[in-house]
C-alpha positions, 0 to 999 in steps of 0.5 A: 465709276466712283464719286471721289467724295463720296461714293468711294470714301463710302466703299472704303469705309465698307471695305474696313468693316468687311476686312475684320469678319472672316464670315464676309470674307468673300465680299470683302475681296469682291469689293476690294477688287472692285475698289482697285479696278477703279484706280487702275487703268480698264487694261488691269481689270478688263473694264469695258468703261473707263476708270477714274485712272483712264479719266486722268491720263487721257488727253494728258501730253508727253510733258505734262508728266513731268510738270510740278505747278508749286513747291507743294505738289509732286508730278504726275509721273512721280505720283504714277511710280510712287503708287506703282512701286508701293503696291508692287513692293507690299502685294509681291514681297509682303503679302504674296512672299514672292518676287516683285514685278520690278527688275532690271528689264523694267528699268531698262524699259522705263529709262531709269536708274531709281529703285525706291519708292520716291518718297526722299526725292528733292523736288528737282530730283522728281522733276528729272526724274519726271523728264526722264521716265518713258511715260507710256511704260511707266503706264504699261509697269503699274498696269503689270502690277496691278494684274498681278496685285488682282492675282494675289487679292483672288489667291488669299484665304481668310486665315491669311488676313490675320498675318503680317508679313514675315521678316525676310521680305520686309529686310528685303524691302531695303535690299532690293533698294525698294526702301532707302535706309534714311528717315523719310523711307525705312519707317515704311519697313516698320509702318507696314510691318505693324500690320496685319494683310488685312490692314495692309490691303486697305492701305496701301493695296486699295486707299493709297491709289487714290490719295495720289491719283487726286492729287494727279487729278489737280495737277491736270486741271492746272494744267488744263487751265493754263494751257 
């Protein structure tokens, strides 16, 4: 497993170099993968050792899903659908060009009624929102993403890292209600839209898993702490 400060800002630095030499190509994905085990659960990757992410669930209760300790954090369930929902929307719909994991079925199982990332909700929205997701599926959905996120990084060629992603799937982006048309989420439409697959593998597919789960990893130690 990864040191959080060190050891995996390193692989992500490696990653970047890898990612501009079609040459390298091969160790690029390798290591892309590598980094993506390690922010899922062993489920995803078929790891024998827990994850970073295995670290951060277990002996978490039903409630503490759904705790923001200030003003300034989230909940771990709203970091857990955020990353979730990211990686599904930019790996099936933008890189991939096909359907997303999400659907209907999915919402039923996870008991909600939101389809965007998250990234407008108030906070008593997330905290609602956090009361009323089904936990363990919501676990279950990323770990179905993330498997098939694997899939799409193995089926890629070199040439496909110099493209960006066509203009139909970033409109359907806002018509699968993946991204609101407000501020705080259609500039994603234009962020990821700018960037090449290769960019787009670094950030979100790889880094952004990361950026959420370490701040899931402070909330548990609150938690931890003022139990």
């Amino acid at each position: 497993m990864f040191d959080i400060e060190k050891d995996y800002n390193l692989k992500i630095d490696e990653l970047r170099k890898l990612l501009k030499s079609s040459r390298r190509f091969d160790q690029a994905i390798e290591l892309a993968l590598e980094i993506h085990a390690v922010t899922h659960t062993g489920k995803v990757s078929l790891s024998d050792s827990p994850t970073f992410c295995d670290d951060l669930l277990e002996g978490l209760e039903n409630e503490d899903y759904s705790i923001m300790p200030t003003e300034k954090d989230e909940t771990i369930a709203w970091h857990l659908w955020h990353i979730a929902r990211i990686e599904d929307l930019v790996g099936n719909l933008l890189i991939a060009e096909q359907p997303q994991i999400f659907n209907e079925e999915w919402m039923e199982k996870m008991s909600v009624s939101v389809r965007d990332t998250g990234n407008v909700m108030t906070d008593m929205q997330i905290i609602d929102f956090s009361e009323q997701v089904n936990k363990q599926e919501l676990i279950k959905y990323r770990n179905a993403v993330g498997c098939q996120t694997r899939k799409i990084l193995k089926s890629l060629s070199p040439l496909d890292l110099k493209r960006k992603p066509g203009e139909e799937y970033l409109a359907r982006l806002v018509s699968e209600g993946g991204l609101l048309e407000v501020k705080g989420s259609i500039w994603l439409k234009n962020f990821w839209g700018r960037h090449t697959f290769a960019g787009l593998i670094l950030l979100p597919i790889t880094r952004h898993h990361m950026m959420h789960l370490s701040d899931s990893v402070v909330i548990k130690e609150f938690l931890l702490n003022n139990r």
